[in-house]
ROSE-4610 file (N, C-alpha, C; in Angstrom, 1 decimal, always signed):
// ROSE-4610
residu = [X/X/X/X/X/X/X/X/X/X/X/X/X/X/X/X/X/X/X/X/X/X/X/X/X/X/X/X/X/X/X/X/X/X/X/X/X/X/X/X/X/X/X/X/X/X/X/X/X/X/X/X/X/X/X/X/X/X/X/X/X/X/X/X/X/X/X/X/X/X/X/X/X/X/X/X/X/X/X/X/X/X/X/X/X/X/X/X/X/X/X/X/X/X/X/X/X/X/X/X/X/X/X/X/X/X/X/X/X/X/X/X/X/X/X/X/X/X/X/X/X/X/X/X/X/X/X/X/X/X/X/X/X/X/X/X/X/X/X/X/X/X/X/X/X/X/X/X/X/X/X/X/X/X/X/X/X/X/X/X/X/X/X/X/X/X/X/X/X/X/X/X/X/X/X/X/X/X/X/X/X/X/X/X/X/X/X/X/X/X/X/X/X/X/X/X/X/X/X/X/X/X/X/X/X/X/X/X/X/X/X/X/X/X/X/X/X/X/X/X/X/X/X/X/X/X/X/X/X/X/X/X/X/X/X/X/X/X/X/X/X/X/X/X/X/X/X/X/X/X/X/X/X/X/X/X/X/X/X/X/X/X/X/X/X/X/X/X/X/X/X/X/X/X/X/X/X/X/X/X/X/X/X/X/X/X/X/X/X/X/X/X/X/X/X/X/X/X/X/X/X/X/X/X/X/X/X/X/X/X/X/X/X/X/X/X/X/X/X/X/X/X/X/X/X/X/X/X/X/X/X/X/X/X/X/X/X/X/X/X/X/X/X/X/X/X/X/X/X/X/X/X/X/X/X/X/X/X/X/X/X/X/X/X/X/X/X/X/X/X/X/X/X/X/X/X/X/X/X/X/X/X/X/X/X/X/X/X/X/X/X/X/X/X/X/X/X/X/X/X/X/X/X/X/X/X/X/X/X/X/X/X/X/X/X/X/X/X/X/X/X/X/X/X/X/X/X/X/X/X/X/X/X/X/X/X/X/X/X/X/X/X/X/X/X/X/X/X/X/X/X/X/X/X/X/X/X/X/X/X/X/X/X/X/X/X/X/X/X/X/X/X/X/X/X/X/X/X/X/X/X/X/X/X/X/X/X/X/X/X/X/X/X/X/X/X/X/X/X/X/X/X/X/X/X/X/X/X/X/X/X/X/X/X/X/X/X/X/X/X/X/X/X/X/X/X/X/X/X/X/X/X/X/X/X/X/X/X/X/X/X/X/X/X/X/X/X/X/X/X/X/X/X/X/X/X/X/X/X/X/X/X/X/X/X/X/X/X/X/X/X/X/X/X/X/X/X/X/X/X/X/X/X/X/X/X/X/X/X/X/X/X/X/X/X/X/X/X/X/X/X/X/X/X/X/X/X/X/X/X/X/X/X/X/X/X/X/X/X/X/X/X/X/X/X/X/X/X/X/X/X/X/X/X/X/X/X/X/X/X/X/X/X/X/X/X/X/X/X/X/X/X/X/X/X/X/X/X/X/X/X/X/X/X/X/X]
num = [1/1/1/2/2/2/3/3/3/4/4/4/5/5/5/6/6/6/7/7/7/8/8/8/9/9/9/10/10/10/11/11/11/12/12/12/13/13/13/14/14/14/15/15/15/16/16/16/17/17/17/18/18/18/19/19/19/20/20/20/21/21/21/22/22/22/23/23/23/24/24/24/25/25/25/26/26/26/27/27/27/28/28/28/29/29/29/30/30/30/31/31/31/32/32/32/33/33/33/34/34/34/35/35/35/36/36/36/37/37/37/38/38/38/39/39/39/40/40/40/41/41/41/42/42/42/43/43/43/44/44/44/45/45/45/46/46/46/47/47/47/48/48/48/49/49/49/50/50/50/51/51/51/52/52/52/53/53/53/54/54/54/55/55/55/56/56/56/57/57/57/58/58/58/59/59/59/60/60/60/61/61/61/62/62/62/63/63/63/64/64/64/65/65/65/66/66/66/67/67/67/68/68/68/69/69/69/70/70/70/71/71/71/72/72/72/73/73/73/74/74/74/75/75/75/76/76/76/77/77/77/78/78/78/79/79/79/80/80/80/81/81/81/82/82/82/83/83/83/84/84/84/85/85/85/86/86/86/87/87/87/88/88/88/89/89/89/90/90/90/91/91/91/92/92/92/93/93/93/94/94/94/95/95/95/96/96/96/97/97/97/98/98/98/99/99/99/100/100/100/101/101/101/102/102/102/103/103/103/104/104/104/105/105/105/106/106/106/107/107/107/108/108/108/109/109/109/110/110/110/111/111/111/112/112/112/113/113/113/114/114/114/115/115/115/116/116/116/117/117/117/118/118/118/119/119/119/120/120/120/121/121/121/122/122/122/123/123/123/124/124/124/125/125/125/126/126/126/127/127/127/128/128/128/129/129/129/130/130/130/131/131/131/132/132/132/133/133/133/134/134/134/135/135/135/136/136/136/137/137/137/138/138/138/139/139/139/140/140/140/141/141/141/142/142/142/143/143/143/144/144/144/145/145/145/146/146/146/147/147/147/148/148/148/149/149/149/150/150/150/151/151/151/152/152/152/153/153/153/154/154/154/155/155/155/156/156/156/157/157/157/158/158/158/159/159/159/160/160/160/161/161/161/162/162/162/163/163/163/164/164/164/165/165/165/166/166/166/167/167/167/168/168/168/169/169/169/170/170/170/171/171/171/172/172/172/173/173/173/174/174/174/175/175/175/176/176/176/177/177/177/178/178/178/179/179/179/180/180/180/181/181/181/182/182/182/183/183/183/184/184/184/185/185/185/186/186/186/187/187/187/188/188/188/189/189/189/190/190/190/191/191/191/192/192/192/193/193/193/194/194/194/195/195/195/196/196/196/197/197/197/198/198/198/199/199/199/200/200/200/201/201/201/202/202/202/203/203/203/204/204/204/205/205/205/206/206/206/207/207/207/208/208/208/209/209/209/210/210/210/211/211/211/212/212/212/213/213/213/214/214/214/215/215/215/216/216/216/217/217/217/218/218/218/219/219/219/220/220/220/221/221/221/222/222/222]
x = [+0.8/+0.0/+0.9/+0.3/+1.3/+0.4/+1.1/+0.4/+1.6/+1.3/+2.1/+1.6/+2.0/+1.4/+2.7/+2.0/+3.3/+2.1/+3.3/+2.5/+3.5/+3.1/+3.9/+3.8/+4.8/+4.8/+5.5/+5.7/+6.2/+7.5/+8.4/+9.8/+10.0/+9.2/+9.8/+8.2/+8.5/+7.6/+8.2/+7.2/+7.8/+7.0/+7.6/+7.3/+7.3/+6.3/+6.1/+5.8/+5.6/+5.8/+6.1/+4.9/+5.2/+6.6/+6.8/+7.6/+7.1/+5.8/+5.1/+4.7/+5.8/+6.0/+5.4/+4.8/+4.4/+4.9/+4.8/+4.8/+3.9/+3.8/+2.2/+2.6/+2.1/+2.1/+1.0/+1.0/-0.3/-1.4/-1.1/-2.4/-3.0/-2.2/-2.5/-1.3/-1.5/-1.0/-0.4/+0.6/+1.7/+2.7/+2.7/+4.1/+5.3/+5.7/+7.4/+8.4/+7.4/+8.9/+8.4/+8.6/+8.2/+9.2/+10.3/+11.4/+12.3/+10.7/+10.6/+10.6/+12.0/+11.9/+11.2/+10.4/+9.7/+9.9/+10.5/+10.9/+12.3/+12.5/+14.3/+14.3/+15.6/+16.1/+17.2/+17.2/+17.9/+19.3/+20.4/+22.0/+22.3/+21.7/+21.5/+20.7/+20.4/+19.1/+18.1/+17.1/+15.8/+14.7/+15.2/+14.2/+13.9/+12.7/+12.3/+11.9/+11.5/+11.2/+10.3/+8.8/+8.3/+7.5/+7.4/+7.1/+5.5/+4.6/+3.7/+3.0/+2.5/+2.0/+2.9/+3.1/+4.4/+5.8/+6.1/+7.1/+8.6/+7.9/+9.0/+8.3/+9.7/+9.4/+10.3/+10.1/+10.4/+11.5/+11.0/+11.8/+12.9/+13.1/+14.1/+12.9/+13.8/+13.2/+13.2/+11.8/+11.4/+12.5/+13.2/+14.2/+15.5/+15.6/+17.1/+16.4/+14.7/+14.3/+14.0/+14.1/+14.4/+15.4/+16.3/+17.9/+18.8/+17.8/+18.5/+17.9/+16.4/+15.9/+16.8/+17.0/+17.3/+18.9/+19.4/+20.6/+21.3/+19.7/+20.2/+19.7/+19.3/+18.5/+19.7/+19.5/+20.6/+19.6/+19.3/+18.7/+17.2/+17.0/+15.4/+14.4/+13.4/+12.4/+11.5/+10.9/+10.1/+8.9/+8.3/+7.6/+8.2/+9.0/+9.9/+10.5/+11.0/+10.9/+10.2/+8.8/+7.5/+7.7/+7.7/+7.0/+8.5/+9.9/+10.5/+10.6/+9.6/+8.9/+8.4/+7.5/+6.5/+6.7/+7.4/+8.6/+9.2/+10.4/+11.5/+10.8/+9.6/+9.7/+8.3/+7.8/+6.5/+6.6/+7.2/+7.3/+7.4/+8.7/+8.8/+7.6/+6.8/+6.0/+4.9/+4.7/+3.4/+4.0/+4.8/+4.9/+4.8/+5.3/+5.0/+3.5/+2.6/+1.6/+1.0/+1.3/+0.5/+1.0/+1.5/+2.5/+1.5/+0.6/+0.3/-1.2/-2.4/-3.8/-3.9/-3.0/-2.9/-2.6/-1.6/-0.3/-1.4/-2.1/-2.9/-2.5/-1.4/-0.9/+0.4/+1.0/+2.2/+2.4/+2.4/+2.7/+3.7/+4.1/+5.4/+5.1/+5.4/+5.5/+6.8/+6.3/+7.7/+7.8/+8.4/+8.7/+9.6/+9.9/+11.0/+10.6/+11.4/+11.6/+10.9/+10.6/+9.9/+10.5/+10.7/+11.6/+10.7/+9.6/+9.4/+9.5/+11.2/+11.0/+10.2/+9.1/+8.4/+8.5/+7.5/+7.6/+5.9/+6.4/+5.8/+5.5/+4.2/+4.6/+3.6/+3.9/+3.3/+3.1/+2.2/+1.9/+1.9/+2.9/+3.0/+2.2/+1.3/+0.9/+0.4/+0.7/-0.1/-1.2/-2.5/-3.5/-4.2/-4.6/-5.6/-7.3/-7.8/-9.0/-9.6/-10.7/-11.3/-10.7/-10.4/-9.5/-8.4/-8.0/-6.4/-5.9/-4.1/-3.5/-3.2/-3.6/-4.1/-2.2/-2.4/-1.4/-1.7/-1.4/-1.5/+0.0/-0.7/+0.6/-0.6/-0.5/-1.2/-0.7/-0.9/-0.2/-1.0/-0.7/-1.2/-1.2/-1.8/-2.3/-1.3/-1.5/-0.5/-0.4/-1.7/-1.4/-2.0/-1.4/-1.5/-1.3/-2.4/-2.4/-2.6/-1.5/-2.2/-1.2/-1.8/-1.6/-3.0/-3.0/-3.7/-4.7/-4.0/-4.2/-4.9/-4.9/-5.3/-6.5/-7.2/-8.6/-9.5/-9.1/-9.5/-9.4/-8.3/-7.9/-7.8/-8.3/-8.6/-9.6/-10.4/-11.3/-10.9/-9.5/-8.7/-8.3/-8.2/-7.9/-9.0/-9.8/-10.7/-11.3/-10.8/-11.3/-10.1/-10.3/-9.4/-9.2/-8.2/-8.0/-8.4/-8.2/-8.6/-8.4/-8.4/-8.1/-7.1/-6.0/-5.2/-3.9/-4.4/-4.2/-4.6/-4.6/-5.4/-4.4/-5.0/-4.3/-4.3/-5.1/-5.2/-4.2/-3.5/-2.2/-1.3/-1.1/+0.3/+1.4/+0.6/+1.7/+2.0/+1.3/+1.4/+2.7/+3.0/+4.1/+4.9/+6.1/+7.3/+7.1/+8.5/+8.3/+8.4/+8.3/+7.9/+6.4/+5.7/+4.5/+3.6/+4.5/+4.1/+4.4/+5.6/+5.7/+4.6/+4.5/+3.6/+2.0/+1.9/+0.6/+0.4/+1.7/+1.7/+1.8/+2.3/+2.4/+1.2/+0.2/-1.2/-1.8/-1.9/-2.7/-2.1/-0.8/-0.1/-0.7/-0.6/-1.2/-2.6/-3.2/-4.7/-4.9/-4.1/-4.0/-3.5/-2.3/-2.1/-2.7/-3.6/-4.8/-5.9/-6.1/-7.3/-6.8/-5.8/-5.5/-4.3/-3.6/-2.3/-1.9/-3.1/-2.5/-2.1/-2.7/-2.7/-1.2/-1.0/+0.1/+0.9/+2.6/+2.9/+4.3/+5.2/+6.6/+7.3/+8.2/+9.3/+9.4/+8.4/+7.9/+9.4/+9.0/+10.2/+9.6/+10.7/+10.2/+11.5/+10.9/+11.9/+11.8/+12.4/+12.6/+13.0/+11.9/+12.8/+12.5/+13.5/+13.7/+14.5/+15.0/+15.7/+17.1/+17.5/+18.8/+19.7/+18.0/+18.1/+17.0/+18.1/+17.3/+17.5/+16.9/+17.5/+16.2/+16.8/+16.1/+15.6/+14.6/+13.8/+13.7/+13.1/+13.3/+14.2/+15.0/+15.6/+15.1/+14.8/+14.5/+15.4/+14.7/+14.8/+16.5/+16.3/+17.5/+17.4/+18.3/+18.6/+19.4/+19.2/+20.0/+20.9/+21.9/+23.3/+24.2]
y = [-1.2/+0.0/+1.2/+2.5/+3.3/+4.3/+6.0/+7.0/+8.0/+8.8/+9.9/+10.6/+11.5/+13.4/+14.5/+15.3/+16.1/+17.1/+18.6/+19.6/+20.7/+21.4/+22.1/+24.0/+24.5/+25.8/+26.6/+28.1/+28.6/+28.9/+28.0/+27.9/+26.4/+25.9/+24.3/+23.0/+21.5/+20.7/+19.8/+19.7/+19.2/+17.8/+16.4/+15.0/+14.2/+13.5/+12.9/+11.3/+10.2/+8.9/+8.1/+7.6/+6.6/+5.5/+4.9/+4.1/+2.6/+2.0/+0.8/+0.2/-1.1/-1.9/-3.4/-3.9/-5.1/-5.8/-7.0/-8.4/-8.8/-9.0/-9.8/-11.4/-12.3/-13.5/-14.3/-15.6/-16.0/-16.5/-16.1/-15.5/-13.8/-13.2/-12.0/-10.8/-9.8/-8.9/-9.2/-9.3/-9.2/-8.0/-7.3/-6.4/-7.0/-6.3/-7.1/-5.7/-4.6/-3.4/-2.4/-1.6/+0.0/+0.7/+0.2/+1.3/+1.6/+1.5/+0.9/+2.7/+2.5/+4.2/+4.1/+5.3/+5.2/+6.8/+7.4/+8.5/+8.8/+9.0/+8.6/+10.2/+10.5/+12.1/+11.9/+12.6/+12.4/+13.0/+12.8/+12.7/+13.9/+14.5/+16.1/+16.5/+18.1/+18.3/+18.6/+19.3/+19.6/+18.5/+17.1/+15.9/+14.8/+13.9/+12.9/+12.1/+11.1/+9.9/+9.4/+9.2/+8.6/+7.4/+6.3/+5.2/+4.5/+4.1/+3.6/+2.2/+1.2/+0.1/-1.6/-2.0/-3.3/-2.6/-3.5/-3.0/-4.1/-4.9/-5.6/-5.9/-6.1/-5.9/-6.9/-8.2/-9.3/-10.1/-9.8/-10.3/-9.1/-7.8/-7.1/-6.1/-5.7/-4.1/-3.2/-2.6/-1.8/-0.1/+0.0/+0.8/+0.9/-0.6/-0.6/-0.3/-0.1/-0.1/+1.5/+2.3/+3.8/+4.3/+3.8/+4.0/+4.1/+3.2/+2.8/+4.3/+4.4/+5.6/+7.1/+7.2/+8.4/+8.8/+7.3/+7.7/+7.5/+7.6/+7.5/+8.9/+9.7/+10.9/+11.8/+12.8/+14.4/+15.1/+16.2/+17.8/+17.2/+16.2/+16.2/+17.4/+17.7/+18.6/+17.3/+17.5/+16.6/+15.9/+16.5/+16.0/+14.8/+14.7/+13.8/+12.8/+13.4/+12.0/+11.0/+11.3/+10.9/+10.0/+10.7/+9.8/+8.7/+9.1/+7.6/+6.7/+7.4/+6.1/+4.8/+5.4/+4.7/+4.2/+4.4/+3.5/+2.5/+2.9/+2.3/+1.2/+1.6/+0.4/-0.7/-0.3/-0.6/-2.2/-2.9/-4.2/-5.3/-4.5/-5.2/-5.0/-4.3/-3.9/-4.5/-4.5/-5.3/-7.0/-7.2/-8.4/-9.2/-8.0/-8.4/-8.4/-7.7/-7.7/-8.6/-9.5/-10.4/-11.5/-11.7/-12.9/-13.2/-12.9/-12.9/-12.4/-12.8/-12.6/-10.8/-10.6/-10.1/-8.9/-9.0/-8.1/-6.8/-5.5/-4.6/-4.0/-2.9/-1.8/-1.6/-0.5/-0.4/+1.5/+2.5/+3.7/+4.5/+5.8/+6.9/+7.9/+8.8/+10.2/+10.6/+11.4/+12.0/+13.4/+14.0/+15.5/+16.4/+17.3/+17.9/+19.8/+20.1/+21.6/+20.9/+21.8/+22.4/+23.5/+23.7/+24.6/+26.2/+26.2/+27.9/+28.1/+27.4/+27.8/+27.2/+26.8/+26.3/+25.1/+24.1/+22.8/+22.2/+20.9/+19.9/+18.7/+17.9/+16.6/+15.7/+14.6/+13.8/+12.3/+11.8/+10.3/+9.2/+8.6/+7.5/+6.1/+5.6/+4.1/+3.2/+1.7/+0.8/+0.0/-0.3/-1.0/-1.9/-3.0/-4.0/-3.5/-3.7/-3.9/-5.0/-4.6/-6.1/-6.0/-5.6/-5.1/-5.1/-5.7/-6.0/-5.1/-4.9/-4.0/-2.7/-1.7/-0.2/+1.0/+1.5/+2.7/+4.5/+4.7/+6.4/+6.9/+8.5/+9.6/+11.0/+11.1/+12.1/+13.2/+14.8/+15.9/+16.1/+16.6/+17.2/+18.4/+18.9/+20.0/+20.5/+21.5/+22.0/+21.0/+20.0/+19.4/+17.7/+17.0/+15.4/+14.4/+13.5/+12.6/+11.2/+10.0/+9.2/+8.1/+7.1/+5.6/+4.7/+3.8/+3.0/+3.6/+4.3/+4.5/+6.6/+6.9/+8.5/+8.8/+7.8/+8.0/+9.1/+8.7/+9.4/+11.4/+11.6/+12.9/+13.1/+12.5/+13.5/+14.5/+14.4/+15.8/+17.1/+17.3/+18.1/+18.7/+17.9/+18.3/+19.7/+20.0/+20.4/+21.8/+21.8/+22.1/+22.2/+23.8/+23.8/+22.5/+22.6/+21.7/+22.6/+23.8/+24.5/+26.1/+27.4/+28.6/+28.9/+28.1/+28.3/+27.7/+26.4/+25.5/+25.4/+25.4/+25.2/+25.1/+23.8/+23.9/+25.2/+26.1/+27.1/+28.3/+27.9/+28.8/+28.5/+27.4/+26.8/+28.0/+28.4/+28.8/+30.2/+30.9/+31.8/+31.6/+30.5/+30.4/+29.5/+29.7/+29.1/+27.4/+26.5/+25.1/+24.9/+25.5/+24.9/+24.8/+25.8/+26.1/+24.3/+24.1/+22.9/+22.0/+21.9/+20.7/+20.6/+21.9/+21.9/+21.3/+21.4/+21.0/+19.7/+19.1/+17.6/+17.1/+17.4/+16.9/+16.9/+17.6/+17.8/+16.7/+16.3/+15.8/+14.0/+14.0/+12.8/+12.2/+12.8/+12.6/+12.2/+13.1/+12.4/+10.9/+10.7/+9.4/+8.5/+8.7/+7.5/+7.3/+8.9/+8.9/+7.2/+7.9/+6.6/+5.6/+5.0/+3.8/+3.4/+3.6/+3.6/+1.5/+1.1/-0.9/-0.9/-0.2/-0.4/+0.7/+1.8/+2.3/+2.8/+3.5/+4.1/+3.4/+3.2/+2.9/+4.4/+4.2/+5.6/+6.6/+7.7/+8.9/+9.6/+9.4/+10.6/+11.3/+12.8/+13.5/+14.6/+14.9/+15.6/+16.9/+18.1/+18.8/+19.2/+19.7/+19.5/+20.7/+22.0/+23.1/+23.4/+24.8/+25.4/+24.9/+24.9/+24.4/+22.6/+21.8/+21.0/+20.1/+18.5/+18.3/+17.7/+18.1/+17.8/+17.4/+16.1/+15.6/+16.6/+16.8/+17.3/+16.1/+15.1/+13.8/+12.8/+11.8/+11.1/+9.7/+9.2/+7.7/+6.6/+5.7/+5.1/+4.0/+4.1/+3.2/+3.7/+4.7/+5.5/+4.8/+4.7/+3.8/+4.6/+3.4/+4.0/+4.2]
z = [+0.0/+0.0/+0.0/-0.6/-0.7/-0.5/-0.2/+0.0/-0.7/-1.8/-2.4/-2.4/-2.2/-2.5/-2.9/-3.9/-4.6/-4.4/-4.1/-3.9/-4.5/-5.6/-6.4/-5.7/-5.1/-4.6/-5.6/-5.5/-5.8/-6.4/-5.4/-5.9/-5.8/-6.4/-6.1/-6.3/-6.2/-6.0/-4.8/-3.5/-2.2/-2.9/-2.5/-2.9/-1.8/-1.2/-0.1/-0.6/+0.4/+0.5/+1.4/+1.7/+3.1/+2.6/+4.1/+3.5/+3.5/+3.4/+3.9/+2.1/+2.2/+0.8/+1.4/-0.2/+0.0/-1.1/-1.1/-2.1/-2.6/-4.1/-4.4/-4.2/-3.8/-3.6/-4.4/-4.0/-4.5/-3.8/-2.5/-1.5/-1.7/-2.3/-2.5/-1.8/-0.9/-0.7/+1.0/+1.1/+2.5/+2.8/+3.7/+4.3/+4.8/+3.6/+3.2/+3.7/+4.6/+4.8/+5.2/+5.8/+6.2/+5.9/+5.4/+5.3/+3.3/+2.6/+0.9/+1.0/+0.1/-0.7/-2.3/-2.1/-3.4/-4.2/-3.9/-4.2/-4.9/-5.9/-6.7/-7.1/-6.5/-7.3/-8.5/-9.3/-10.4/-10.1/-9.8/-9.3/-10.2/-11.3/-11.3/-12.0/-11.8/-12.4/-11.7/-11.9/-11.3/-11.8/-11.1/-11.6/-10.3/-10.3/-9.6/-10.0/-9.9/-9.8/-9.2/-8.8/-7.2/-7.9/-6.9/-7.7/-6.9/-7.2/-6.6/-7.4/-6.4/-7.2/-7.3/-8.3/-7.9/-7.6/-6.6/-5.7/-6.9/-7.8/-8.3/-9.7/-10.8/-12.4/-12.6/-12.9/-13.8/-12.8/-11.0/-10.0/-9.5/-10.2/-9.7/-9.0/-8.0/-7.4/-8.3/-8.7/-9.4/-9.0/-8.1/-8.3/-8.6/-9.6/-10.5/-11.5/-12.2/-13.4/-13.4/-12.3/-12.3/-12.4/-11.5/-11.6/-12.8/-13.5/-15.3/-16.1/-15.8/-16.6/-16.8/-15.0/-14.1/-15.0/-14.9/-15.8/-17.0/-17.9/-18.9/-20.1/-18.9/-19.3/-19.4/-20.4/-20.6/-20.2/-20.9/-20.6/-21.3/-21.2/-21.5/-20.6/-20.9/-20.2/-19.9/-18.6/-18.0/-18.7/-19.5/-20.4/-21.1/-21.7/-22.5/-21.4/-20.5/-19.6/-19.2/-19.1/-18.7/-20.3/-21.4/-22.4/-22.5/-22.3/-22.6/-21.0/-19.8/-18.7/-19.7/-20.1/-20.7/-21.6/-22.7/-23.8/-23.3/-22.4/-21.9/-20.9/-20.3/-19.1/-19.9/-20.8/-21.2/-20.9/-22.1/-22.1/-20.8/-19.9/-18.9/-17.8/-17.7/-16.8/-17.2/-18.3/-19.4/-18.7/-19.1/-18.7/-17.3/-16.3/-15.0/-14.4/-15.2/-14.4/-14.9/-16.4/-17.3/-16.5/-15.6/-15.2/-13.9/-13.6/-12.2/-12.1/-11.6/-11.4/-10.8/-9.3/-8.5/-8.8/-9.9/-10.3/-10.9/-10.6/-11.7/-11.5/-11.1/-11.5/-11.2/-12.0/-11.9/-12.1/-11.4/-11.6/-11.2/-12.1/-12.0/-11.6/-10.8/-11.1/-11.5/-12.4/-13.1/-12.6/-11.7/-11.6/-11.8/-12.8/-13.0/-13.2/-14.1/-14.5/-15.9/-16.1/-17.6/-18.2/-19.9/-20.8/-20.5/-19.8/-19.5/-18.0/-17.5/-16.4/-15.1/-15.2/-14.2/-13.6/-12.9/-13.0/-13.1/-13.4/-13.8/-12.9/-12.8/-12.6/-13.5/-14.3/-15.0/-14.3/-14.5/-13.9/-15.5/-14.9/-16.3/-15.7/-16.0/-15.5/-16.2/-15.8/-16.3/-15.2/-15.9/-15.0/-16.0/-15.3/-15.7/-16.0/-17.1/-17.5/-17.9/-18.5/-19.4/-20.9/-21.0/-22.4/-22.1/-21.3/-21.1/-20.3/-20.4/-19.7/-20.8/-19.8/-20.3/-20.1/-20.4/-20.1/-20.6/-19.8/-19.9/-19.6/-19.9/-19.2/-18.7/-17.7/-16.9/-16.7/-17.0/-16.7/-15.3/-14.4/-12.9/-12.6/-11.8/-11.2/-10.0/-9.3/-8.0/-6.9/-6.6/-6.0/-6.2/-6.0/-6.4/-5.0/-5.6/-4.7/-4.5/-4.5/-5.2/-4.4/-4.5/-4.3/-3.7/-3.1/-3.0/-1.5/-0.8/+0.2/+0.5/-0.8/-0.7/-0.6/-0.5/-0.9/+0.3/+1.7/+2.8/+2.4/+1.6/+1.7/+0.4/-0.8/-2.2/-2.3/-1.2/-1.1/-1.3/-0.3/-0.5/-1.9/-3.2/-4.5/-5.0/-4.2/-4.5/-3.4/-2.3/-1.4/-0.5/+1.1/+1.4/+2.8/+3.5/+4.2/+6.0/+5.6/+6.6/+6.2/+7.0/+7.0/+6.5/+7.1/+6.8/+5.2/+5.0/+4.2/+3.4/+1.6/+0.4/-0.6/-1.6/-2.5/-3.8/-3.4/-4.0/-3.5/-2.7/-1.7/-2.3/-3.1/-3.4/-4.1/-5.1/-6.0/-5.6/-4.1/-3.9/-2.5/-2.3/-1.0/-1.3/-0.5/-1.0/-0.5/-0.9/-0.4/+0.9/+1.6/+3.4/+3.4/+2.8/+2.8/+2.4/+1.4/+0.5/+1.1/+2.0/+2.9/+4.1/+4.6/+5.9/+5.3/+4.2/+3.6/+3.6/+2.8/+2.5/+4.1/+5.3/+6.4/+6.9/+6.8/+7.4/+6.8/+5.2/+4.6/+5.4/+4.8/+5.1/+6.4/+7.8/+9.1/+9.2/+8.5/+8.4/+8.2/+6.5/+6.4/+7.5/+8.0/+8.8/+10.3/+10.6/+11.5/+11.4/+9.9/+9.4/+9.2/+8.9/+7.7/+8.2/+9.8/+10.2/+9.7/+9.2/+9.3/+7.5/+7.2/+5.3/+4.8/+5.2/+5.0/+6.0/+5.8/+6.9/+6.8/+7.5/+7.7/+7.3/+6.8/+7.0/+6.0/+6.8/+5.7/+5.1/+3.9/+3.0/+2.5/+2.0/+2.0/+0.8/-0.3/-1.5/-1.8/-1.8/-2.6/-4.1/-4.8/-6.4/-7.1/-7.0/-7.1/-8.3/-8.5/-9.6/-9.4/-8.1/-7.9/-8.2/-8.1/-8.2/-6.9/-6.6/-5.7/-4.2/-3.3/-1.6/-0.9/-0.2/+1.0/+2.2/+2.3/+3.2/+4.7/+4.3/+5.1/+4.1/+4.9/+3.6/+3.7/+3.0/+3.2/+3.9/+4.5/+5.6/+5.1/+3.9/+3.0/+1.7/+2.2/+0.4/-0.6/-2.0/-2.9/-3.9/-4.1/-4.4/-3.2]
């Protein structure tokens, strides 16, 4: 189970993520970890990575199949990253979830800079239908929220969270603003849902200068 939220401010996009990973088996779903980083910064550059859905792609951890992407990118604009997610990982991902009853999704966020200056975040995914396995690329709004476990607090996308909190504030305050938001929303969840998600919250900055741990995951890689 996973819980992400990106919240795009003024000078920056803050990236959040529990750290609570599972296994699909063939009883179904088990906690295999609270300390699963799902959040990848790109080693330079104003870029990220966050990952929600199978925790594994053809038996490897689904973060040597980001690690490959992360470094194999130049000065792409975040757009174009998102679309060679979806190229580059298509087949193996297609195949992992065809391998397996259990296996229905597999999703990206891609967050970077954009060529006017600003930022971006796009959702690359694949899911199970009756029509087989489906794929998109999703552009996003100031604030995003998603995994398996967001459901308590997407109201929020729409609406403020209080007086003081809205995602209609974002683009008017800097990234603490954006972190103190994602921390309010994050808490709620693991208010409600503390058995389905949760283990070791991280937490990203992905600015003009590039990108820095706000919280750092529980077992950062590389």
């Amino acid at each position: 189970m996973t819980l992400l939220i990106s919240a795009k401010s003024q000078d920056g996009v803050v990236v959040t993520a529990d750290g609570r990973g599972n296994v699909t088996s063939s009883s179904g779903h088990s906690v295999a970890s609270d300390s699963l980083q799902k959040i990848f910064p790109c080693s330079f550059g104003a870029l990220a990575v966050a990952h929600h859905g199978e925790n594994e792609v053809r038996g490897e951890p689904v973060s040597v199949y980001i690690e490959r992407l992360l470094g194999s990118i130049g000065s792409e604009d975040v757009d174009m990253v998102a679309c060679r997610c979806l190229c580059e990982l298509d087949d193996d991902i297609t195949h992992t979830l065809s391998e397996n009853a259990f296996r229905k999704y597999c999703g990206f966020w891609v967050i970077g800079a954009t060529v006017s200056n600003g930022f971006a975040v796009y959702e690359v995914d694949w899911f199970k239908t009756e029509h087989g396995i489906q794929r998109k690329i999703t552009p996003h709004g100031p604030l995003v929220i998603g995994g398996d476990c967001a459901a308590p607090i997407k109201v929020y996308l729409g609406q403020p969270i209080n007086a003081a909190y809205s995602h209609e504030k974002l683009s008017t305050n800097d990234y603490r603003y954006a972190a103190d938001l994602s921390d309010i929303l994050y808490d709620m969840v693991m208010d409600t849902s503390p058995t389905t998600c949760g283990g070791h919250k991280h937490q990203l900055l992905v600015s003009e200068s590039g990108t820095s741990w706000i919280i750092e995951p529980a077992q950062p890689c590389g």
